[in-house]
Each structure stands twice: as structure tokens, then as C-alpha cells.
VODOGU-885719 format. One record per residue (C-alpha): residue number from 1; x, y, z negated; residue in one letter. Coordinates in steps of 0.02 Angstrom, whole numbers, padded with zeros to 5 digits. Layout:
(rec NUM, (X, Y, Z), a)
...
END
This chain:
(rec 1, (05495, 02607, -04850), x)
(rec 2, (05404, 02701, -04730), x)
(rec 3, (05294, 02841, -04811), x)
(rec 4, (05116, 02859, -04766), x)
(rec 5, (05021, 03025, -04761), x)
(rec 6, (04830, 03033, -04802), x)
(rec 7, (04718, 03094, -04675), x)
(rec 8, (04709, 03266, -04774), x)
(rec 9, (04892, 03306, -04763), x)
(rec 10, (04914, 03249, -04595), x)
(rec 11, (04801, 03365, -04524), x)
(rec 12, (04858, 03525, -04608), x)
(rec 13, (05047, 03457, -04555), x)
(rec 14, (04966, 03450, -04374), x)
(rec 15, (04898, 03630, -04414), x)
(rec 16, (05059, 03685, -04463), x)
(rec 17, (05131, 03663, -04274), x)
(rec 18, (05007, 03759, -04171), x)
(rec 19, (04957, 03908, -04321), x)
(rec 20, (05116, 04025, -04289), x)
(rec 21, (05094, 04208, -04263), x)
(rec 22, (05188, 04388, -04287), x)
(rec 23, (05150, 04511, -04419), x)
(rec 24, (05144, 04696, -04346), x)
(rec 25, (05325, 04713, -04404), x)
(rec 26, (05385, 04580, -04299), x)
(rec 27, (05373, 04455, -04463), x)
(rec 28, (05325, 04272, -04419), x)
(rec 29, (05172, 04212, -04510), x)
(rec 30, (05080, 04052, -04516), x)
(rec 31, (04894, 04069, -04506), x)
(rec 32, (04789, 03917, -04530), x)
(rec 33, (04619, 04000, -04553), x)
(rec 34, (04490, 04088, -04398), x)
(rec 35, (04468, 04285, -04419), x)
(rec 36, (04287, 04214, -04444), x)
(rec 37, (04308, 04122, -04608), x)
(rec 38, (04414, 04268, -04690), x)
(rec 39, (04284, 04376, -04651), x)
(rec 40, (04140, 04280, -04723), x)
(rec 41, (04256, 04240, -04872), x)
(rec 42, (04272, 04422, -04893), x)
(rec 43, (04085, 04466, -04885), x)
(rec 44, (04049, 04335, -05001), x)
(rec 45, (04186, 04403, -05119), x)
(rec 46, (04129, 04586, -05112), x)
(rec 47, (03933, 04528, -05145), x)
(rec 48, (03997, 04454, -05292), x)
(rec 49, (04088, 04594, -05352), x)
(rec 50, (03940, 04716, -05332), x)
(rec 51, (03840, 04623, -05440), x)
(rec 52, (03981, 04605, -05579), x)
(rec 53, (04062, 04779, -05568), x)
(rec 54, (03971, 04954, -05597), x)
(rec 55, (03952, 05060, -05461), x)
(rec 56, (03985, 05237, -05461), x)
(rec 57, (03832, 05367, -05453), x)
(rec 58, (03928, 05530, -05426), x)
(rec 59, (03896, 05562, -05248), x)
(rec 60, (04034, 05679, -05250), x)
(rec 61, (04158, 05583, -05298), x)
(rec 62, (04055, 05455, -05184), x)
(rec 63, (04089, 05578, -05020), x)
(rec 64, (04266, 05612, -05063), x)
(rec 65, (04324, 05429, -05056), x)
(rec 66, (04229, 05383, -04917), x)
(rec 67, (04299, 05547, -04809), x)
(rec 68, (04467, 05490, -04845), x)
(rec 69, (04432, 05306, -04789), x)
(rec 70, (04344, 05341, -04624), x)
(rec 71, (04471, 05455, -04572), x)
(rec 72, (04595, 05282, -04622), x)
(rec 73, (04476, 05149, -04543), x)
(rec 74, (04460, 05276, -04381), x)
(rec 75, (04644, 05195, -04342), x)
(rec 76, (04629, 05021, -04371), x)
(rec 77, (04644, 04925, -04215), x)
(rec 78, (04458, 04849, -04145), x)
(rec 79, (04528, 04664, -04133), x)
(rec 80, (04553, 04669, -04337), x)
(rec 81, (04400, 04729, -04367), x)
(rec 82, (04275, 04824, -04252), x)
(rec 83, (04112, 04863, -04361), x)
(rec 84, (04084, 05011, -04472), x)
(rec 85, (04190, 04998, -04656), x)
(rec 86, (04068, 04967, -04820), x)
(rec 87, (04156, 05094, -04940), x)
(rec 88, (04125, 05035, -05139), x)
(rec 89, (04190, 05146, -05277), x)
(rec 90, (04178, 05051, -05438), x)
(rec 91, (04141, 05145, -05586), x)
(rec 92, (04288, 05053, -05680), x)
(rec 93, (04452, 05123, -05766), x)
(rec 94, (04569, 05015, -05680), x)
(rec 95, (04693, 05114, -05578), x)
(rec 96, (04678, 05012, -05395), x)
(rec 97, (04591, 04979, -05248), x)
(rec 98, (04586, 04816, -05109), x)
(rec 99, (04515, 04792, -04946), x)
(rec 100, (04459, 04638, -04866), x)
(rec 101, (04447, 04550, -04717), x)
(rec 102, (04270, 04599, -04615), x)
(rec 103, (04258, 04793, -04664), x)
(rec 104, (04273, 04811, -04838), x)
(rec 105, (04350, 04920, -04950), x)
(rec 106, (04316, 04968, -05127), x)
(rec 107, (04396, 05103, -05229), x)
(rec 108, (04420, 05092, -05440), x)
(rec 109, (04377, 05280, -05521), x)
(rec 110, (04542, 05251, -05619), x)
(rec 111, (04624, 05262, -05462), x)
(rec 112, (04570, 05452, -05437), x)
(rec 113, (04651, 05497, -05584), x)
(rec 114, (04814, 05441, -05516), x)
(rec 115, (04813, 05504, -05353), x)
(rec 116, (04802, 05663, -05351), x)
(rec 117, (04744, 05728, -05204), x)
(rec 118, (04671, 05665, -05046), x)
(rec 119, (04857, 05620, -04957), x)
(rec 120, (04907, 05506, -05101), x)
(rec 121, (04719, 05422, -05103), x)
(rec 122, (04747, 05387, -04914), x)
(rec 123, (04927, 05303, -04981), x)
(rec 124, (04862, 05180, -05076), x)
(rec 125, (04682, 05134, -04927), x)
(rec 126, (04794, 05137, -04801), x)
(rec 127, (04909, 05008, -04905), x)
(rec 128, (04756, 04888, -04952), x)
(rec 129, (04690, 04919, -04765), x)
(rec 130, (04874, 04863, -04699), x)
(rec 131, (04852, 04690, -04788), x)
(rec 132, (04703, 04665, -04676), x)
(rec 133, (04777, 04722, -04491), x)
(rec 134, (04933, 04612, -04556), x)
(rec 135, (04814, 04449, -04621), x)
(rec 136, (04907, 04442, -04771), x)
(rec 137, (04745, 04363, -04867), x)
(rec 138, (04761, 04231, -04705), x)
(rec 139, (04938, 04188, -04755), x)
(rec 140, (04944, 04182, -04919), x)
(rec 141, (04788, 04052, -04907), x)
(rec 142, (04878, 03953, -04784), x)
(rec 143, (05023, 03965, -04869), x)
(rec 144, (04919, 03905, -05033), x)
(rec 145, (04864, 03764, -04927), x)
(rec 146, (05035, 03699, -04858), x)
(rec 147, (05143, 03707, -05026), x)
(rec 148, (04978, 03590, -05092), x)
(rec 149, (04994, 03479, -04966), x)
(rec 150, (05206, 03468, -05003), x)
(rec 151, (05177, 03435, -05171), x)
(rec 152, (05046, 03310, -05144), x)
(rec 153, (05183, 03238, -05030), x)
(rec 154, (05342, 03253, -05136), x)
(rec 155, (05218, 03160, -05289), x)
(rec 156, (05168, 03015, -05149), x)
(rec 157, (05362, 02995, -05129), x)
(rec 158, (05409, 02983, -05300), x)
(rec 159, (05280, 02893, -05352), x)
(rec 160, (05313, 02772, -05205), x)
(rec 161, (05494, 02751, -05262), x)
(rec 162, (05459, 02728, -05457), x)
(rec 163, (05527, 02889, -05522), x)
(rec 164, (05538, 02896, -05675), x)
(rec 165, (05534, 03055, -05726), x)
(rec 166, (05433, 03132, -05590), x)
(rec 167, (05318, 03221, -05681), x)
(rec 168, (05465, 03323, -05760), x)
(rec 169, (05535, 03342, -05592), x)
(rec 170, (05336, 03395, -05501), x)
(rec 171, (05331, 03518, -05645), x)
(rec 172, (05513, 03594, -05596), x)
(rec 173, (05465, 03566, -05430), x)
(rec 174, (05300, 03703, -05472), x)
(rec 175, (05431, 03836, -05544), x)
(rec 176, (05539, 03843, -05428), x)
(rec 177, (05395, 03876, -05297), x)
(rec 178, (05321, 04022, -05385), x)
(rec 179, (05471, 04117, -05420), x)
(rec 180, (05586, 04063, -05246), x)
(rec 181, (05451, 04051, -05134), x)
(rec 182, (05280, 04136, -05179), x)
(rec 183, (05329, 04278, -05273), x)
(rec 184, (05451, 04354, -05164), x)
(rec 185, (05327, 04318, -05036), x)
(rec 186, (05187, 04430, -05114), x)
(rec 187, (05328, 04546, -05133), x)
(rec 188, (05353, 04565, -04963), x)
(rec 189, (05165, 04571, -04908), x)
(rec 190, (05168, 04721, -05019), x)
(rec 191, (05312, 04792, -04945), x)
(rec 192, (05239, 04753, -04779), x)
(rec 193, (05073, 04837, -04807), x)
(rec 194, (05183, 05006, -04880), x)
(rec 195, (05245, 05037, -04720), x)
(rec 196, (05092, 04990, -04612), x)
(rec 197, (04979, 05092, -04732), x)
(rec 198, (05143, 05227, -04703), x)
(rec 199, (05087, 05237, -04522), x)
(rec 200, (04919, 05220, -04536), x)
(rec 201, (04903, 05380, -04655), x)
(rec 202, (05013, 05473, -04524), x)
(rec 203, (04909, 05432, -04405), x)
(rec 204, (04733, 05483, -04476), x)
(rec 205, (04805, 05650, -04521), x)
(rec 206, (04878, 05662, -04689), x)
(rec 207, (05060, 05687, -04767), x)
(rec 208, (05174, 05524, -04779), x)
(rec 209, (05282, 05618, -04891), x)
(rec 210, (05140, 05618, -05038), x)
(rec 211, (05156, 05428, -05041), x)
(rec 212, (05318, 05428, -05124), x)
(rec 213, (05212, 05565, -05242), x)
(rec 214, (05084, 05431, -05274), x)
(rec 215, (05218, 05286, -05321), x)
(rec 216, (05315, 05429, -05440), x)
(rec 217, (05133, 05431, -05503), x)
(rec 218, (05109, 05267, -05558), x)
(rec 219, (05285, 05236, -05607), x)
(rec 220, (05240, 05374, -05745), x)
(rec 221, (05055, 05301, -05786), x)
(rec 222, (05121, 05112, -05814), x)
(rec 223, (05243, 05210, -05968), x)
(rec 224, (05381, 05080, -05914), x)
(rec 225, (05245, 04924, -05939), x)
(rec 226, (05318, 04830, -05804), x)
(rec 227, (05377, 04638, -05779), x)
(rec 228, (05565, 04618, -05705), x)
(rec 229, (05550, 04660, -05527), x)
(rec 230, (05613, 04472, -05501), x)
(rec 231, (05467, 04412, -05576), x)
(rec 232, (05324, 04507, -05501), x)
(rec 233, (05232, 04499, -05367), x)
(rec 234, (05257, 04693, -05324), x)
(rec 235, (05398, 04784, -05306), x)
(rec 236, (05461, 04897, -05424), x)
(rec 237, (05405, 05074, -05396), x)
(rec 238, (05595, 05140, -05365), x)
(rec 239, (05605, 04999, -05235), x)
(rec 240, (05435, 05048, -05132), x)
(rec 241, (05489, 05231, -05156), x)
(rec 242, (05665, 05188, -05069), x)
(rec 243, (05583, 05084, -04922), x)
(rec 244, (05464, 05226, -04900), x)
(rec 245, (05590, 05354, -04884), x)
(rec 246, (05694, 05246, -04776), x)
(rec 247, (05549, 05232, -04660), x)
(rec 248, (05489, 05410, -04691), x)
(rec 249, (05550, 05511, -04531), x)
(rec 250, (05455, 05405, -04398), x)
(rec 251, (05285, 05449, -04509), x)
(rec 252, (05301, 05617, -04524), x)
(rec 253, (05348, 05643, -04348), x)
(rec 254, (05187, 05545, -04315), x)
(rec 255, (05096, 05658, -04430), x)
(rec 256, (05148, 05816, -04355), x)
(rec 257, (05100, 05771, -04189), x)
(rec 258, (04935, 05704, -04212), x)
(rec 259, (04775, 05823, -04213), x)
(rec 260, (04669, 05770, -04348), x)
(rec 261, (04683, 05839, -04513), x)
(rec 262, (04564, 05788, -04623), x)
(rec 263, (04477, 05896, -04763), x)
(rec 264, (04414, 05761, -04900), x)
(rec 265, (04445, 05876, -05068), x)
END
């Protein structure tokens, strides 16, 4: 029997060939979306969530968050993104913050209450900022896209063949994607964007060494709350704390010879 492929799943394999690329730490990636439609999917995603989520009013707080992210953004390479950052703090107790593709970066208040100073606030940015310059969002769409289009294929087969118990078998088939394939995947984006976000807070002027502050931080503010490591899509704090330090002396020889130092308290 020779197995035919719908138009659909042809294409995307055909995509598959020519979308290859290299993370910033020499990581191969496949990319099957333009700069052009992440950005617009990230404008349309931060619209949205400025009409859902409260924005803060304290134009203190307000200064202080955007000091520390211009001083982050001021490093980011012009071919990821060349037009000036919209900076969002949402007036929201959840301790975390994201970027997205085409400038845009919002900040949760809970966050400030975690990192404790302006070094460990340009930790976690310069993370979420890293997932941009790296296209993580592209990947992980694309990679979304191509484990579809497998399944879609591994169903045609079986149901081609008379399987009987294929739908058993597609629901196995769903496990072991999530926990051998795109879990340890989003595990390594976030590693990824820890040591890019290392760099990038080097760079802009402020101590590397706090971010291993900020991650002894929110190990103590989850009280132990945590999934097993194998089953998240983050590392475990002890984990990011060990790759940090591992990577530590090339960042803080950055930060001693650059000339900015920002003042954002």
C-alpha cells in the first residue's frame, strides 16, 4: 500500500526541508513562520491582554520597570526587533513577566515583590527578552505544527491498515510526545533564554551574580509547590541556579567591562 499525504501535510513536510536555522547558542531550530506573522501575532496578543488585565497607575513603580527594560532592550540586536519596546506593567499578583515578538514586554506587580532590586528585575526581562532574540515562540509554533501533521499521519496509517486498537495506540502516541519530546523541549527554551538573558543583563550594566539571587528567590516564594522537574516545562530552580553559575564568569567579566550602569531604584 502506498500511503498518500493530503495537500495540508505535504506542504508543511515540504516546509520542514528549507525552515532550518541556529539558535544564538549554536542550537538548531526549525522555523516555519516569517518574523512578520510572529510579530503581528504578538501585537494582537498584547491588545488583548490590555483590555483583560489591569494596568498599573503608580507612575513610580511605572518608571522603575521601564528604566530597567530600556537599559535591557538598548542590547537587543536591530534584526530581532528594531522599533522602540511598549513596556506594560499589569496591576496583577502573579509573580512573572513575558515578552513577545514585535517590541513587547509586560511586567506582573507580583513580580516586584520577588525581585528585589533592579539586577534581579533585569534577570528575569532579560530572560523573557532572550525567548524573542532566540524565536522560541517561532519554534515552539512550528514545532506545534509538525507533531500535528505526524499524528495526522501516523492516524492515516493506521487507519489505512485496519488497526485495531489505534485509538489506544494515537492516545499513547499523545503521551509520549508531551513528556519525551515537548516538555523537555520547553525546558530547554528556558534554559536557553537563562543564559541569553545572562548576557544580555551583563551587557546593559547590571550584576549577573543577582540572578542566581532572583532564582533563590522564587525557589523560597513557590514554598516547595513545584511539579517533578521531569514533568515541567521549567527547570527546577537548583538546576537554572547550577547552569547559571556554570556560565557565570563570562557575564561578569562582561559586566565589569562595560560602561553603563544603570540607576533604575
Amino acid at each position: 500500500m502506498k500511503l498518500r499525504f493530503s495537500a495540508p501535510i505535504a506542504a508543511v513536510i515540504a516546509l520542514t526541508l528549507t525552515a532550518c536555522a541556529t539558535s544564538p547558542t549554536g542550537r538548531n531550530q526549525m522555523l516555519l513562520y516569517s518574523d512578520s506573522q510572529l510579530s503581528e501575532m504578538g501585537d494582537q496578543a498584547f491588545s488583548g491582554m490590555k483590555e483583560e488585565l489591569k494596568i498599573s497607575n503608580k507612575s513610580v513603580q511605572n518608571s522603575y520597570v521601564e528604566c530597567v527594560a530600556r537599559a535591557i532592550t538598548a542590547q537587543v540586536p536591530s534584526s530581532v526587533y528594531s522599533g522602540q519596546w511598549e513596556i506594560v506593567v499589569f496591576d496583577d499578583e502573579q509573580v512573572n513577566a513575558f515578552a513577545l515578538p514585535g517590541g513587547k514586554i509586560g511586567v506582573y506587580t507580583g513580580l516586584l515583590n520577588v525581585a528585589e532590586n533592579q539586577h534581579q528585575l533585569a534577570a528575569v526581562i532579560g530572560h523573557e527578552v532572550g525567548h524573542v532574540i532566540a524565536e522560541h515562540g517561532n519554534e515552539r509554533m512550528s514545532q506545534s505544527t509538525i507533531i500535528n501533521v505526524g499524528t495526522q499521519a501516523v492516524g492515516q496509517v493506521l487507519s489505512a491498515n485496519e488497526v485495531t486498537q489505534s485509538a489506544p495506540i494515537m492516545a499513547a502516541i499523545g503521551l509520549g510526545v508531551q513528556v519525551g519530546v515537548q516538555l523537555p523541549f520547553s525546558r530547554t527554551h528556558e534554559s536557553e533564554a537563562d543564559l541569553i538573558g545572562l548576557q544580555l543583563m551583563a551587557e546593559s550594566g547590571f550584576d549577573p551574580r543577582q540572578s542566581v539571587n532572583l532564582w533563590q528567590n522564587m525557589d523560597a516564594a513557590s514554598s516547595g509547590d513545584r511539579p517533578l522537574e521531569l514533568l515541567s516545562t521549567h527547570p527546577a530552580p537548583q538546576t537554572r541556579i547550577e547552569d547559571l553559575q556554570a556560565n557565570m564568569s563570562e557575564a561578569y567579566a562582561t559586566y565589569q567591562t562595560t560602561n553603563y550602569r544603570p540607576n533604575c531604584q
